[in-house]
C-alpha positions as CSV (number, residue, x, y, z in Angstrom):
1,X,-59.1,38.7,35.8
2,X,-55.5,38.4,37.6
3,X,-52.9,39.8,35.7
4,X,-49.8,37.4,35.6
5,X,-47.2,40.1,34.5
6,X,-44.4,41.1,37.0
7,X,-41.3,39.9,38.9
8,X,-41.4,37.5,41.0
9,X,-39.2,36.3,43.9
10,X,-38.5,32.3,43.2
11,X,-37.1,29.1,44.9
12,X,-36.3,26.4,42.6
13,X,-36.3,22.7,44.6
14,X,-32.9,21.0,42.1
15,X,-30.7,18.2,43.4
16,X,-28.0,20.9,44.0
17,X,-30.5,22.3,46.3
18,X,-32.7,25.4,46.6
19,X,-31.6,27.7,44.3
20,X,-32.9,31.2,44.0
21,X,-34.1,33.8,41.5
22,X,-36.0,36.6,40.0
23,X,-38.5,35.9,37.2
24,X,-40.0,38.5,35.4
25,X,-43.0,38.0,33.2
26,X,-44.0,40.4,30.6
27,X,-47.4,39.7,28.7
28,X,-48.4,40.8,25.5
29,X,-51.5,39.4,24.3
30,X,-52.0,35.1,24.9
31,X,-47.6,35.3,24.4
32,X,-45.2,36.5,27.3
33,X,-41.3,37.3,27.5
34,X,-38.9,37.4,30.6
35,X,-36.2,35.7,32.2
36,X,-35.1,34.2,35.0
37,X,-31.9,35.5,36.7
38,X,-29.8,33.3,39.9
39,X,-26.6,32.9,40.8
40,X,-25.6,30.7,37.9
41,X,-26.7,33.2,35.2
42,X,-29.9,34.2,33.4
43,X,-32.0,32.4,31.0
44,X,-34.5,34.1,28.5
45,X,-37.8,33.1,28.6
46,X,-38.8,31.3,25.2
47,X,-42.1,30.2,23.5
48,X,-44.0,31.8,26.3
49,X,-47.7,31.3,26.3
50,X,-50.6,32.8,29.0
51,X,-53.5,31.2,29.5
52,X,-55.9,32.6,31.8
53,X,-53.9,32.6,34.9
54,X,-51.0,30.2,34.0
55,X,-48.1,30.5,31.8
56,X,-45.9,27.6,29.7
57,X,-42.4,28.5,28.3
58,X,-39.1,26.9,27.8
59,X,-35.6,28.5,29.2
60,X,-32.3,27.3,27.5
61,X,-29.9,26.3,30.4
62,X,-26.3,26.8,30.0
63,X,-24.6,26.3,33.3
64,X,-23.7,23.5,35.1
65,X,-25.1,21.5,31.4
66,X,-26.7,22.6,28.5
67,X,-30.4,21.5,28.5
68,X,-34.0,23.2,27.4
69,X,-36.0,23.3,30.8
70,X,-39.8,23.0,30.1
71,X,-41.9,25.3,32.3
72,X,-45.4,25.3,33.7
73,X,-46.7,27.9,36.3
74,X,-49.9,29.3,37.9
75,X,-50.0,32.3,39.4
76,X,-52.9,33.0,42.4
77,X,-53.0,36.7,43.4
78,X,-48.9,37.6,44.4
79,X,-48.3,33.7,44.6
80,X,-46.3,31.6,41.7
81,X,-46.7,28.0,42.0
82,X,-45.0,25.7,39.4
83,X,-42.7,23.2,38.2
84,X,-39.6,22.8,35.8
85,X,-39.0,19.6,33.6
86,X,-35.7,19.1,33.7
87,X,-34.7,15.7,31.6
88,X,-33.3,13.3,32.7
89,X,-33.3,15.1,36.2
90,X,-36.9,14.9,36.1
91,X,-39.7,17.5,37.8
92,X,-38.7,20.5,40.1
93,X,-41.0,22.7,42.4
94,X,-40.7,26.3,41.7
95,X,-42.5,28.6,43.7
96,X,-42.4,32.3,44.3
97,X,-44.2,35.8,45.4
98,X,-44.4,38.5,43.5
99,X,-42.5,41.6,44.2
100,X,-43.1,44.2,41.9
């Protein structure tokens, strides 16, 4: 069984254009915690579930506008593959590798 747990190296596809960051996943049980830090801040990881080899959770947004990003991911060996509901702004790609 892979283990999901780690930090990951992301790109996040958003209107403003890639944007970069660090995710780190920490399980505990079928529940995980973490964030995601970028140049515009970091958001906590919240209501993070693990299932098999994928993880859901939410991330409250603060900068450039308050919103609650829905998250889905699967991770394949060292490789994150993904997307964030964002709204009205609709479904971004997030992908990443993990580093540690």
């Amino acid at each position: 069984m892979t283990t999901v747990a780690g930090t990951y190296e992301c790109v996040t596809k958003t209107p403003m254009g890639d944007q970069k960051s660090t995710f780190t996943v920490n399980v505990d049980g079928d529940r995980f915690t973490g964030s995601n830090s970028g140049p515009l801040g970091t958001m906590e990881v919240t209501d993070g579930h693990v299932d098999g080899n994928r993880l859901t959770w939410k991330m409250d947004m603060k900068v450039p506008m308050p919103m609650t990003l829905e998250c889905e991911a699967t991770v394949d060996g060292n490789a994150l593959t993904g997307q964030v509901r964002a709204g009205a702004f609709g479904t971004m790609a997030m992908s990443g590798t993990r580093v540690a």
